[in-house]
C-alpha positions in Angstrom: -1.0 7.9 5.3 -1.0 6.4 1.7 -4.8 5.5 1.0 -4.4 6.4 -3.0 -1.7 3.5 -3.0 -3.1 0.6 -1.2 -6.6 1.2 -1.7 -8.2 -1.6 0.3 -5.4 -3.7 0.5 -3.7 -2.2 3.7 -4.4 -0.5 6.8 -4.9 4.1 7.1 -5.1 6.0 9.6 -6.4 9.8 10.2 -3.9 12.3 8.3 -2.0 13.8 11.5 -3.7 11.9 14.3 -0.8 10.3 16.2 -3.5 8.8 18.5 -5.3 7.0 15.9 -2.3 5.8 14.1 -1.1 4.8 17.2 -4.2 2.7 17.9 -4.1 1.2 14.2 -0.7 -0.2 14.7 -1.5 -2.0 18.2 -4.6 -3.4 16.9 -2.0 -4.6 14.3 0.7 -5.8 16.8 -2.0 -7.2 19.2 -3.8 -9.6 15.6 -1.0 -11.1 13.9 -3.5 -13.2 11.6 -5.1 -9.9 10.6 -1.1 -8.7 9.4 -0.8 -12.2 7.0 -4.0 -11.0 6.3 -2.8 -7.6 4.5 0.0 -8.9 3.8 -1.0 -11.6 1.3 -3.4 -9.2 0.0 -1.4 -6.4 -0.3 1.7 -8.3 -1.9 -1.0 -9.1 -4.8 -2.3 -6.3 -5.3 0.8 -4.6 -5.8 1.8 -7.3 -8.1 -1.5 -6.9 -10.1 -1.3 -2.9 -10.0 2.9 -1.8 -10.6 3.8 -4.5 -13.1 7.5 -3.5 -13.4 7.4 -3.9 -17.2 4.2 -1.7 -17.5 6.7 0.6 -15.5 9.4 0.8 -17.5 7.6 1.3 -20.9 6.0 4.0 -19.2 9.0 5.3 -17.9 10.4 5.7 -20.9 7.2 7.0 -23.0 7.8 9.7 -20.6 11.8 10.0 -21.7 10.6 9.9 -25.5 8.6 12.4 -25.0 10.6 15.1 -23.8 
């Protein structure tokens, strides 16, 4: 489970519950529309959210700063 990462953007399931995951991924495998879905909206979010320049000059703030 990653819910801090993808916010509302992807798909969580119950920390430790094999049965729920389970039954998230074939409701996943069983809507392919609802996977485009997630994944257009997940591919901008991501985008929007780890700009890899905004990494990097953090990145090294954190370098500097040691």
């Amino acid at each position: 489970e990653c819910a801090d990462v993808i916010e509302d953007a992807g798909i969580t399931f119950r920390k430790g519950d094999v049965v729920d995951l389970q039954e998230k991924l074939q409701g996943l495998c069983d809507n392919p529309e609802t996977v485009s879905l997630y994944k257009q909206k997940s591919a901008e979010y991501i985008s929007k959210k780890y700009k890899w320049d905004d990494v990097v000059q953090k990145t090294l703030q954190l370098y500097k700063a040691k």
